[in-house]
N, C-alpha and C positions, 0 to 999 in steps of 0.2 A: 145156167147162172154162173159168173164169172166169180173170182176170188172180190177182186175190187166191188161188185155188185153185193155179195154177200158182205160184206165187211161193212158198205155203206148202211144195209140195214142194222149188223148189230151196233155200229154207229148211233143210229137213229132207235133204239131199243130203250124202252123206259128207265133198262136198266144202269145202261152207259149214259142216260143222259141224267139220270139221278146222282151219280158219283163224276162225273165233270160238272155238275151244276150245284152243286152242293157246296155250301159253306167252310165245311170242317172235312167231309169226308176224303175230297183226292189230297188233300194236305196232308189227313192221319194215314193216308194206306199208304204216300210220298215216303213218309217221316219213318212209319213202320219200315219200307222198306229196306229204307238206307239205314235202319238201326238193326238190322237181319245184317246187313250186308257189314257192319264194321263187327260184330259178333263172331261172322263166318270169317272175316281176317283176323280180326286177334287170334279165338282159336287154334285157326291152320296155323297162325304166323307161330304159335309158341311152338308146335311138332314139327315145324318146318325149322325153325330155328338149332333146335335140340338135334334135327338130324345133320345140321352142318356142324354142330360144336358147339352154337353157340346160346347164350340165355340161363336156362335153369338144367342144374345141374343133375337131370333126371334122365332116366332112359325115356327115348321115343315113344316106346308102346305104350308105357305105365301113363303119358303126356294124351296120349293120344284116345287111351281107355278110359281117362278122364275130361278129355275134350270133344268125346262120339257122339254126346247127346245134343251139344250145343252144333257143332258142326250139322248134323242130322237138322235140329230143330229152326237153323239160320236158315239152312238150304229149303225147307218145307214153306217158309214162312215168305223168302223170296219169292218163292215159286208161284204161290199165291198170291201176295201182293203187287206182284208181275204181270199176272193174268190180269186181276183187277184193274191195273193202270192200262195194259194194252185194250183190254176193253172196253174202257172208259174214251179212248181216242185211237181206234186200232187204223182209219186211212191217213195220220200224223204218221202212223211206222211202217207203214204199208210199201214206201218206195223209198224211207229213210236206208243208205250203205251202213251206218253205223247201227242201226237196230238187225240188220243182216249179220254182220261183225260179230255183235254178239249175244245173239243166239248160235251162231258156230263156235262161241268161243265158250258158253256154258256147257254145251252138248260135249265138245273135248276134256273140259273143267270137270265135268260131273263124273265121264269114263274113264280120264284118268285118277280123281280123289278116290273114287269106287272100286277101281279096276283094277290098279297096279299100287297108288301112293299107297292109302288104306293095310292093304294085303302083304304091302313089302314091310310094312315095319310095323303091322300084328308079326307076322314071323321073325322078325328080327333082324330081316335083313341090314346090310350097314355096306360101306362100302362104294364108291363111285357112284355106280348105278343109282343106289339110293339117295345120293346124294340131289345127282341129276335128275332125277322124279321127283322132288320135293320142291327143289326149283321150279321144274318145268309147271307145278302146282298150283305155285304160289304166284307165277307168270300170267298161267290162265286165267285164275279166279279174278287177279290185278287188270287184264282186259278187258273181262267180264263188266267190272267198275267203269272202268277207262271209257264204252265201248257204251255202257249207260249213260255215262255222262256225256257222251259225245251225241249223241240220241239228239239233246236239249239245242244244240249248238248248229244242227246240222241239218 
């Protein structure tokens, strides 16, 4: 069985055709999503902010151990209602560049928030480096968007 062959069935799956066919429902997982997704940038945006200088006049970490659960909760809630919408129309994204884009661009997004942003400024790092990580963060996730929205268009 092929990927395209598999995809056509869950395509054709009671359950993708329940939620493309549905009245209210790809609208609220839509709606939900994009209200995940402005969530996960305010959050980041205020510790991203804080680690260039600039916004509230807090440290980074105190910004950030205040921001853990919404960031955590944006990202879970994406994730999900990600799944939901690619499954609801998964051979739309199946040869879409832009749905390629970004999915490379969450999986970067995710290892870096996780991996390095997160970890550098729990310890306190400061400094260039961290500078340039919070960026490159804020870059990714901004793709991520960019790279959704281009989905629609492409």
């Amino acid at each position: 069985m092929t990927l395209y062959h598999a995809l056509e069935l869950l395509e054709a799956s009671a359950f993708a055709q329940f939620i493309r066919e549905s009245t209210w429902l790809f609208p609220a997982i839509e709606a939900t999503h994009l209200l995940a997704l402005a969530l996960l940038g305010g959050s980041l945006l205020i510790v991203v902010l804080a680690v260039l200088g600039v916004g509230l006049n807090r440290p980074a970490a105190e910004l950030l151990r205040s921001a853990r659960a919404y960031v955590t909760g944006a990202i879970v809630t994406l994730l999900i209602t990600g799944v939901l919408l690619g499954v609801s129309e998964p051979l739309k994204l199946y040869d879409r560049r832009a749905f390629l884009v970004k999915m490379i661009a969450l999986a970067i997004a995710l290892l870096i928030t996780y991996g390095v942003f997160n970890p550098r400024i729990e310890r306190g790092h400061e400094g260039t480096m961290t500078r340039n990580v919070a960026s490159l963060t804020i870059a990714l996730w901004l793709a991520v968007a960019i790279a959704g929205r281009w989905i629609g268009f492409s």
